[in-house]
LUMLO-900577 format. One line per field, with one value per residue (C-alpha): residue in one letter; x, y, z; residue number from 1. Coordinates in pm, whole numbers. Example, Ala and Ser with C-alpha at 12.3 -4.5 7.8 and 13.67 -1.06 7.14 Angstrom:
res a,s
u 1230,1367
v -450,-106
w 780,714
n 1,2
end
This chain:
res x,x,x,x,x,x,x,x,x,x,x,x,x,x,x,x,x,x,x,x,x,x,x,x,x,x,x,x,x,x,x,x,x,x,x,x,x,x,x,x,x,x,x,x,x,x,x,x,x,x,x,x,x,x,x,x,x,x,x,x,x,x,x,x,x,x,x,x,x,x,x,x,x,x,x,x,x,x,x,x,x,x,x,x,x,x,x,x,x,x,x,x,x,x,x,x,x,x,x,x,x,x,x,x,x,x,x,x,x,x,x,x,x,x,x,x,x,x,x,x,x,x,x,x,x,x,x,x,x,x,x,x,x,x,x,x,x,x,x,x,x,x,x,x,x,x,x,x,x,x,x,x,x,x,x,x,x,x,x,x,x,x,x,x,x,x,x,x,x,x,x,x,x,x,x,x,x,x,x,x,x,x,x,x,x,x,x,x,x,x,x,x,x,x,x,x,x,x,x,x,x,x,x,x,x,x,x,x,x,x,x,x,x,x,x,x,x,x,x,x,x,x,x,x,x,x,x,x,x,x,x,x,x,x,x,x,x,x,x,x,x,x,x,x,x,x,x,x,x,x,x,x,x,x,x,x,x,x,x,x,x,x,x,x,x,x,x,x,x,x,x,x,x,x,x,x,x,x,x,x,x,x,x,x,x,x,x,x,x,x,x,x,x,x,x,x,x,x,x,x,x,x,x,x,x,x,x,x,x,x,x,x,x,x,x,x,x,x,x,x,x,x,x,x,x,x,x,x,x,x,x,x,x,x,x,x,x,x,x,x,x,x,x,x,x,x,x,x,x,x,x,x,x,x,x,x,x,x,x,x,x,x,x,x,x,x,x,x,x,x,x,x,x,x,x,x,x,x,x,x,x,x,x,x,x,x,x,x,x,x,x,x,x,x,x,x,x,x,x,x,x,x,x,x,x,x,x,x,x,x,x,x,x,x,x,x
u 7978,7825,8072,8155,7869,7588,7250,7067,6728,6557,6190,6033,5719,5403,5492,5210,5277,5042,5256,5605,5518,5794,5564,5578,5905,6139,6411,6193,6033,6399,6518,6162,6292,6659,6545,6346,6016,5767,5376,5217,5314,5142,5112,5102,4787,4736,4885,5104,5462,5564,5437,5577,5881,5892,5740,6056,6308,6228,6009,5774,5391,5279,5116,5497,5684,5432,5364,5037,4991,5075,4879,4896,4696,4942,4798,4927,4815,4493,4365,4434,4606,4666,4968,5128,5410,5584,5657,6043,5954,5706,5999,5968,5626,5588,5883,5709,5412,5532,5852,6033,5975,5968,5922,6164,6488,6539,6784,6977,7039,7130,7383,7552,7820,7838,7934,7681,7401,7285,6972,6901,6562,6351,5974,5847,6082,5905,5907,6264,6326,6142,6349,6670,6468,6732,7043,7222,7331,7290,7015,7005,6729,6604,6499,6847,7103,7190,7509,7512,7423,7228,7491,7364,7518,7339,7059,7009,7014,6763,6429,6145,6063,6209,6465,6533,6522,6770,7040,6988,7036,7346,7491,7367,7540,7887,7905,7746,7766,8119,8288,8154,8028,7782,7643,7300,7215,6876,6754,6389,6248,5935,5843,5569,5393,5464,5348,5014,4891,4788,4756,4474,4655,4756,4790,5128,5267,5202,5350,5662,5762,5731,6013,6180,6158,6266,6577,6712,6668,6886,7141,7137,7215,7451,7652,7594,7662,8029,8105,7958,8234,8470,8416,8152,7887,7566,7204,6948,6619,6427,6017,5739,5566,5214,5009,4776,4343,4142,3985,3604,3472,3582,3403,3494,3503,3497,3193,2961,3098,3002,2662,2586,2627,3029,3074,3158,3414,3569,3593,3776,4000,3840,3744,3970,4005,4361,4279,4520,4365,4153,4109,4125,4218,3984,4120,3944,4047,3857,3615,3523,3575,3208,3089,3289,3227,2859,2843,3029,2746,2616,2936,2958,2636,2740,2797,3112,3268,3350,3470,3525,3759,3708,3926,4002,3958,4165,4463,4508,4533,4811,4686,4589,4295,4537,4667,4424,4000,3898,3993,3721,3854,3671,3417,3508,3323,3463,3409,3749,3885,3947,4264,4106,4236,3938,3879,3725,3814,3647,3937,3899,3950,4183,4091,4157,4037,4022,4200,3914,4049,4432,4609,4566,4602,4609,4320,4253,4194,4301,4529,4699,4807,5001,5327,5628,5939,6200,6513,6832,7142,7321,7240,6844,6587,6170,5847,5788,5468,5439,5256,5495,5467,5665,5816,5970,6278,6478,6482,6579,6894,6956,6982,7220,7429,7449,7252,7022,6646,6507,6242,6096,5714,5851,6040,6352,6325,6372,6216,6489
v -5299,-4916,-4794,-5099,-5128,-4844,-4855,-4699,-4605,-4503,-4353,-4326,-4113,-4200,-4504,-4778,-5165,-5246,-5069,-5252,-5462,-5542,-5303,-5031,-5051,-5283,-5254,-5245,-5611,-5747,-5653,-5744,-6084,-6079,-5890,-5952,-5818,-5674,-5803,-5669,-5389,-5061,-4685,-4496,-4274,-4014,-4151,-3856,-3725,-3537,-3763,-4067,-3914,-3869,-4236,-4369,-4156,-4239,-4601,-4476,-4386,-4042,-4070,-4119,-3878,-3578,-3479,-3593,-3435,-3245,-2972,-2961,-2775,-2561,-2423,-1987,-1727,-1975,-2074,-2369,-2243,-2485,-2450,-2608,-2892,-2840,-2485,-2429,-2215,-2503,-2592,-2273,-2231,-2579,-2541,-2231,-2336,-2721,-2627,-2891,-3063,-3443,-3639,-3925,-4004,-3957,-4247,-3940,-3888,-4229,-4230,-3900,-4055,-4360,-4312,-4024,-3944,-3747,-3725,-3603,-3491,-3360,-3311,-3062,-2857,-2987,-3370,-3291,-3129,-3404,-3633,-3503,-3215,-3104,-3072,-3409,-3475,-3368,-3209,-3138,-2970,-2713,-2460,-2508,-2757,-2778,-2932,-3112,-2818,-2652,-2481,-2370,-2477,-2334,-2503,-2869,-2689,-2928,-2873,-2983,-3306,-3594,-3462,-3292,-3630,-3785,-3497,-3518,-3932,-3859,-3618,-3889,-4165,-3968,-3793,-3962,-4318,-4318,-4090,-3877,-4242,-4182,-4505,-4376,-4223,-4137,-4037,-3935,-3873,-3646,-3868,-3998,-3818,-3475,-3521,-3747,-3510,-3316,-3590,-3908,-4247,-4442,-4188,-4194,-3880,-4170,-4432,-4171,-4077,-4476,-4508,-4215,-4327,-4667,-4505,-4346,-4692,-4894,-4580,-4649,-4999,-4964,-4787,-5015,-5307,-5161,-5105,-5454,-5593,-5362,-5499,-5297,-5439,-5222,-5282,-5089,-5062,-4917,-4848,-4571,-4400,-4399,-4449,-4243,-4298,-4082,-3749,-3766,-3487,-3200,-3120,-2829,-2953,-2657,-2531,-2892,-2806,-2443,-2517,-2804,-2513,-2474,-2154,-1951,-2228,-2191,-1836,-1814,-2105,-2356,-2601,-2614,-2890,-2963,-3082,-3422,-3472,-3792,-3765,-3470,-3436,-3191,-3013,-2894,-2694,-2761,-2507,-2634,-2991,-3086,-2899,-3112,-3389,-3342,-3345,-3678,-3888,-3640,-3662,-4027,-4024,-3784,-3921,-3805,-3960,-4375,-4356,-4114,-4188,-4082,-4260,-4591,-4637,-4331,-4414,-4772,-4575,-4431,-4068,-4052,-3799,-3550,-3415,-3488,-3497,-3721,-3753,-3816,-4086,-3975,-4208,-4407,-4523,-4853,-4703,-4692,-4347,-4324,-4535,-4805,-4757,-4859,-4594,-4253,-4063,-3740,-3485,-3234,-2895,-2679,-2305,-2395,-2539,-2936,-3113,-3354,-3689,-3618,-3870,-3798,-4003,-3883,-4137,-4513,-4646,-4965,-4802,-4543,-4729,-5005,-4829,-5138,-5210,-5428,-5513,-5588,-5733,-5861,-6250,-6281,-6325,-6411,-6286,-6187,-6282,-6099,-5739,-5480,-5092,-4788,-4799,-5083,-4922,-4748,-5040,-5247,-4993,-5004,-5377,-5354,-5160,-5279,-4999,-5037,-5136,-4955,-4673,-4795,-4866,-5103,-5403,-5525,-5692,-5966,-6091,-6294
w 24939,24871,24580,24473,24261,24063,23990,23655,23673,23364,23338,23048,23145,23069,22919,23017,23047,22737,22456,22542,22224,21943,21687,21925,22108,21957,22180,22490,22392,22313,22645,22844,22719,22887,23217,23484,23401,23641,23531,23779,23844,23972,24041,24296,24377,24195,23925,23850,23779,24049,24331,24140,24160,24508,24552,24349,24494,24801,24814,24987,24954,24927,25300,25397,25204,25248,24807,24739,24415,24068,24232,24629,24937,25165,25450,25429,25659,25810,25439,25173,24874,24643,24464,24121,24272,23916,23966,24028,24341,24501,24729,24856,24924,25068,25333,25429,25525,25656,25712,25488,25157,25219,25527,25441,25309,24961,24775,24700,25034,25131,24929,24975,25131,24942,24555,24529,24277,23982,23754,23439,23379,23111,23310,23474,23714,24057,23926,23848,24207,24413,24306,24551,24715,24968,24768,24825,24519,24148,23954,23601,23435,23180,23454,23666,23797,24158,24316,24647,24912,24686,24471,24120,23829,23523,23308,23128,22771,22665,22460,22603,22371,22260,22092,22397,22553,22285,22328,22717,22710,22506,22753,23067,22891,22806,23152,23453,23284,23140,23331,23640,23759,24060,24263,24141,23780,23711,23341,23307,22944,22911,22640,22566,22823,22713,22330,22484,22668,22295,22064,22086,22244,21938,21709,21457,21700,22010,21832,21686,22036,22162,21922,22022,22368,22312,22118,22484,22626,22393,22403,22802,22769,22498,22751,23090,22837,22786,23128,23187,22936,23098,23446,23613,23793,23703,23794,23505,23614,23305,23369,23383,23660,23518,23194,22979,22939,22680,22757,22721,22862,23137,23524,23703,24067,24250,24054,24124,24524,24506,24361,24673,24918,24960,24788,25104,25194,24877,24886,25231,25177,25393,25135,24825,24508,24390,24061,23946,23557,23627,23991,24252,24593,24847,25160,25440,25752,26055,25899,25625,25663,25811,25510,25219,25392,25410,24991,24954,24913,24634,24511,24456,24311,24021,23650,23659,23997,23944,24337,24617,24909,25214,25565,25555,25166,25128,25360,25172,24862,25046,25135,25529,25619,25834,25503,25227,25328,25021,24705,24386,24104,23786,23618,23295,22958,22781,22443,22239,22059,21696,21703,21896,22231,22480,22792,22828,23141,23319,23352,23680,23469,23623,23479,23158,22828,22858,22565,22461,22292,22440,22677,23092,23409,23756,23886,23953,23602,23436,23152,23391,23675,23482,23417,23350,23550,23410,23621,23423,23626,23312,23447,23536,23376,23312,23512,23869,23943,24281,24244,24270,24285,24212,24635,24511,24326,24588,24794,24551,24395,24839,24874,24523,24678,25026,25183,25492,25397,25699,25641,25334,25200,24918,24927,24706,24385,24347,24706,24822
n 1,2,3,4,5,6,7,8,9,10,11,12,13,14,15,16,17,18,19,20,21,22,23,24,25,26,27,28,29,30,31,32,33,34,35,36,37,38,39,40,41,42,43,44,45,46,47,48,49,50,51,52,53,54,55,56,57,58,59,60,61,62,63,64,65,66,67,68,69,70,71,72,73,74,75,76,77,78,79,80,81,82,83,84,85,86,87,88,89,90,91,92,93,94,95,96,97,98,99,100,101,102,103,104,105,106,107,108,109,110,111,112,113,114,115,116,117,118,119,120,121,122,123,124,125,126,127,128,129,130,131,132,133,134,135,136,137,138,139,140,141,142,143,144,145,146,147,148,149,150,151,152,153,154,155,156,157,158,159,160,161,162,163,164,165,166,167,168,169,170,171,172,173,174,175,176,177,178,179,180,181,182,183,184,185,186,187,188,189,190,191,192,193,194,195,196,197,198,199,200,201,202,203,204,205,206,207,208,209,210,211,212,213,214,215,216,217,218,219,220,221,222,223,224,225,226,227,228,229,230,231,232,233,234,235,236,237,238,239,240,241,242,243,244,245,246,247,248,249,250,251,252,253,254,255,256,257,258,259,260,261,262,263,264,265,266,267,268,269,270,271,272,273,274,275,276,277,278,279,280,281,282,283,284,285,286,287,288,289,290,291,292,293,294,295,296,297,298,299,300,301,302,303,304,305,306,307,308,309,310,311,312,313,314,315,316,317,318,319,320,321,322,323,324,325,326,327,328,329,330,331,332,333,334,335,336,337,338,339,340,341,342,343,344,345,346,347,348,349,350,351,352,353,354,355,356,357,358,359,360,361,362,363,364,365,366,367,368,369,370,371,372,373,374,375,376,377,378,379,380,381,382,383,384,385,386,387,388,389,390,391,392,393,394,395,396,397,398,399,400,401,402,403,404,405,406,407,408,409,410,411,412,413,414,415,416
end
């Protein structure tokens, strides 16, 4: 069946569940109502970009596919350094000191041999990368393209906004919908995530790039709808991979852990904080762990931790203990910003000046792990009421196209 058949998937970063309302996203709301749409459905932990993208690429959790961050701890020369995943050179460093990039199959490599795949992408360079990490099939992004084995084929001569995003869904529609035709397309918008994280949720910029977003949507299915009437059998999957809380105030991690006796670890590399904007993840070598561990109950205790996760709590978050120590899920006021949006979240400050009143995610809150999923096959329709997750796509695009289900976290949608 593989080639007889493609899957879409679009991402519209950033975008939570709650603002797929007609006033917001017009288009969005019409087509919630002739797709099947996804009510319950979830993020992965942390809530972020690049390790969604790895989640959705390849359905599994990040305790399966190795990223566990934004911001990630590699173990160089006997120390944690902990590196920025959206750097174009992350690759790199990461097969260096593991000695790959991720631990599973990628949906881009499943279907190398079967119709192919390309994605278009508009985020940062490492969310962009993780989505095919190993050169099976097509890249395209502002910071370079890469053919199947790696090959370079110049830059995505996008900007990096929504207009960017409009001339890039253009370009995704004309050549990989309507005529390079790969079993999988991906297009991923850096809006409304990119203009969030400096302007207040529910702000007119917010609500400018919703309808700039939801504009690249209907241009998708504009095009899948002609093929449709042309013959084609196409399954569009359109969703997020995380939403946005407010910025209330900022903690610098590393400082609180260097003031309750870990200073020393710090400095040698034994104990290090990779920072995820609501929540952080802590790494420990043998060293240092007894040490980090030994603060945790301080930790949890501090105004600005709601949760820390440590072992079992932490591996059914998806993160297992021989990779990430614990992770901290900042604390969270009900009080609602200027605009009316309820939430105020901690942000883990990462050397630089924290963007009070700005959209960020990363942790375990209500508003930023309800991204939406809606599944269009051109016949179904209503609600799934089953929870479903981000894992869930690539098994679902698999069972489309008649590809084994083995190896996966998530299950297809619908169950059958």
């Amino acid at each position: 069946m593989a080639g007889s058949r493609r899957a879409v998937f679009v991402c519209c970063d950033g975008l939570g569940r709650d603002w797929v309302r007609p006033e917001t996203t017009p288009f969005l709301a019409e087509l919630r109502g002739t797709s099947l749409w996804c009510g319950e459905h979830s993020a992965v932990f942390p809530s972020v970009t690049r390790v969604s993208a790895a989640s959705i690429s390849t359905g599994c959790l990040p305790a399966r596919h190795g990223l566990h961050g934004n911001r990630m701890g590699l173990r160089e020369d006997g120390r944690i350094v902990v590196r920025d995943v959206g750097a174009p050179d992350f690759r790199s460093h990461m097969r260096r000191a593991t000695g790959g990039t991720l631990l599973v199959p990628s949906i881009a490599e499943r279907v190398a041999e079967a119709g192919g795949f390309i994605a278009y992408s508009n985020v940062s360079p490492g969310a962009a990368y993780f989505l095919d990490p190993e050169h099976f099939g097509h890249i395209h992004h502002r910071a370079g393209s890469f053919a199947p084995g790696g090959e370079s084929i110049g830059a995505l001569e996008v900007t990096h906004d929504s207009a960017g995003d409009w001339t890039m869904t253009r370009r995704f529609c004309a050549e990989v919908l309507l005529d390079t035709k790969p079993a999988v397309a991906f297009l991923w918008i850096c809006d409304p995530d990119h203009t969030l994280h400096a302007v207040p949720l529910g702000s007119p910029a917010h609500l400018d790039v919703l309808q700039q977003a939801d504009r690249c949507v209907a241009e998708v299915h504009r095009t899948v709808e002609r093929l449709r009437g042309e013959g084609e059998e196409i399954l569009l999957l359109v969703g997020s991979d995380h939403g946005h809380e407010t910025i209330g105030d900022g903690i610098d991690v590393g400082d609180w852990l260097a003031a309750h006796g870990l200073k020393e670890l710090l400095a040698t590399g034994d104990v290090a904080v990779a920072g995820q904007g609501t929540s952080a993840l802590f790494y420990a070598t043998d060293r240092g762990r007894d040490g980090l561990l030994g603060v945790i109950e301080e930790m949890r205790r501090a105004p600005w931790a709601a949760d820390v996760l440590i072992g079992a709590d932490l591996a059914a978050k998806g993160l297992t203990a021989d990779g990430v120590v614990a992770a901290v899920d900042t604390a969270r006021q009900v009080e609602a910003n200027p605009h009316g949006v309820p939430g105020r979240r901690w942000m883990v400050k990462e050397g630089k000046a924290v963007p009070i009143g700005c959209g960020q995610h990363g942790g375990l809150g209500p508003d930023e792990t309800r991204p939406f999923l809606m599944i269009d096959d051109g016949r179904s329709s209503g609600a799934l009421q089953q929870a479903t997750s981000l894992t869930d796509i690539a098994p679902t695009i698999a069972r489309f196209l008649g590809l084994p289900l083995t190896g996966f976290d998530g299950s297809p949608l619908p169950p059958s």
